[in-house]
C-alpha positions, 0 to 999 in steps of 0.5 A: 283284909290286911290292917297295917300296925302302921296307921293312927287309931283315935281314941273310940278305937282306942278304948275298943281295943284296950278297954280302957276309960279315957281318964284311965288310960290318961293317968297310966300315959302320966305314969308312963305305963301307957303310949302317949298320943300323937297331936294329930291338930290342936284338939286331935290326938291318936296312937299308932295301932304298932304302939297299942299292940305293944302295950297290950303284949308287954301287959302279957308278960309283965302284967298291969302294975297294981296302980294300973290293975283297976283301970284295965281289969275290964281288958283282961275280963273282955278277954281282948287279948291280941 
């Protein structure tokens, strides 16, 4: 089965794939240590599969900031690793 990195994922997706709380995951996107959303209608949001999977990739090179450490400790534990 062939998943483009091109769709829209929505938030259940996303705490799936990265692990990380809804509050978390807002407070790293207000650092700018994690992709914004795209408005998809008024109270609808989701992320571009391509955007998480890059997220996720960076954090394997560089490693989360200590700010960020506690939020995503249950990816790394999960070992969600893509």
């Amino acid at each position: 089965m062939f998943i483009s990195d091109e769709r829209i994922i929505r938030e259940k997706e996303r705490l799936l794939i990265t692990g990380v709380s809804r509050s978390a995951w807002y407070n790293m996107v207000k650092r700018g240590h994690a992709p914004e959303g795209i408005n998809l209608s008024i109270r609808s949001v989701g992320w571009r599969y391509s955007d998480i999977l890059k997220w996720m990739k960076s954090l394997e090179s560089t490693g989360p900031s200590k700010k960020d450490k506690g939020c995503i400790s249950n990816f790394n534990k999960a070992g969600r690793n893509m």
